[in-house]
N, C-alpha and C positions, 0 to 999 in steps of 0.2 A: 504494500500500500504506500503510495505517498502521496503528498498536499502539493497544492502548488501556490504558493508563497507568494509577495509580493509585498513592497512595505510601502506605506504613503503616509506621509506628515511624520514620520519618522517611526510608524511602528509598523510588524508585522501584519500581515490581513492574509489568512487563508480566504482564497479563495472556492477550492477543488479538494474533493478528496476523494481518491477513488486507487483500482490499479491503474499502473503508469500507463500500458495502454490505452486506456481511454479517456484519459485525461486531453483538455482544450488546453494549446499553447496560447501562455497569454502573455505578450510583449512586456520587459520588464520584472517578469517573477521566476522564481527559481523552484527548482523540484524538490521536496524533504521529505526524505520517507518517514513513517511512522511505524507504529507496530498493529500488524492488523486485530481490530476487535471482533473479528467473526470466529464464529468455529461453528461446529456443523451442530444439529439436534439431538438431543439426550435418546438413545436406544433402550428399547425394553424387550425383550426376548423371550416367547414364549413357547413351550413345547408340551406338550401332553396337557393340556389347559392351567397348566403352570409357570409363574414366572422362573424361569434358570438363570438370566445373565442379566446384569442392566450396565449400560456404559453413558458414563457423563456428555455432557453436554448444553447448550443454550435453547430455552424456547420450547414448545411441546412437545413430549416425548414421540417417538416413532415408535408404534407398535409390530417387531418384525412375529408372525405368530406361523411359527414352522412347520404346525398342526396341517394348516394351509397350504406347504409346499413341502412336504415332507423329503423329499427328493433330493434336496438342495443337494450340489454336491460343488457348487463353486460361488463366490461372490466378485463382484465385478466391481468397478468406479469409476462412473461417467461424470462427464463436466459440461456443462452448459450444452447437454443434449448432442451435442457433434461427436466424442471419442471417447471410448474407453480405457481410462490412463491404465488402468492394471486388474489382474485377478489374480483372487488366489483362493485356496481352499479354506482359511482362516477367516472367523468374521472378527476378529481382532486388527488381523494384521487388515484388513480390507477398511477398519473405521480408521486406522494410523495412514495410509493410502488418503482418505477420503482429506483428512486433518491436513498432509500436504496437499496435494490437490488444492482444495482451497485455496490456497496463495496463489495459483493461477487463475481460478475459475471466474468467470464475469459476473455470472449468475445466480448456478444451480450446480450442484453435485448431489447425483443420484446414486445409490446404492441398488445394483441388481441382483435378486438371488438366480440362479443359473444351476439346469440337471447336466448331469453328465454328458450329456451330448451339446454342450453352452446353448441349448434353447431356453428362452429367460421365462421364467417359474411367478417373479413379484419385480415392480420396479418401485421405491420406496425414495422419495428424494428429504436427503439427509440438509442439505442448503437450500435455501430461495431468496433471491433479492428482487422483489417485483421494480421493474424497470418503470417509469415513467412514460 
């Protein structure tokens, strides 16, 4: 993440803050990164109508219920709908995926649960930044 600065009358004035990609060049200010405040949605994990896992997070929990897709045999992380940055058979290692991710993502990072054959089972979007 960074801001895009500019100082008039003598102090600072954010104007932008966003990733550097999409940030507006504005004559006279400079780029400053920041530390990004997002992270992705608290998970809750359900299996035989039980909760088994819960993993932290901001904002309403995601209910992943396995009952539902019992099949699961990979997890996926998608970003702003266009690519699948990675999979893996871990739904641990697949939300630390998602945590980076993030720092790229414009938008959205999805979380898909995927059967052995990678045909997608649930798609469960762990980030949302509704755009304007």
């Amino acid at each position: 993440m960074h801001a895009v600065v500019k100082t008039e009358k003598g102090r600072p004035r954010v104007l932008q803050v966003g990733l550097r990609n999409i940030l507006n060049p504005v004559e006279g200010a400079v780029l400053v990164p920041v530390e990004d405040p997002r992270d992705i949605r608290p998970l809750v994990v359900v299996k035989n109508g039980v909760v088994t896992e819960t993993y932290p997070g901001i904002g309403h929990p995601v209910v992943v219920d396995l009952d539902e897709g019992p099949d699961t045999a990979y997890y996926a992380v998608g970003v702003d709908e266009a690519e699948i940055v990675d999979t893996t058979r871990s739904l641990r290692k697949a939300l630390e995926i998602a945590r980076k991710a993030l720092k790229t993502a414009t938008w959205k990072v999805d979380l898909e649960l995927q059967d052995a054959h990678r045909d997608i089972l649930a798609i469960y979007t762990l980030y949302e930044r509704r755009l304007p």
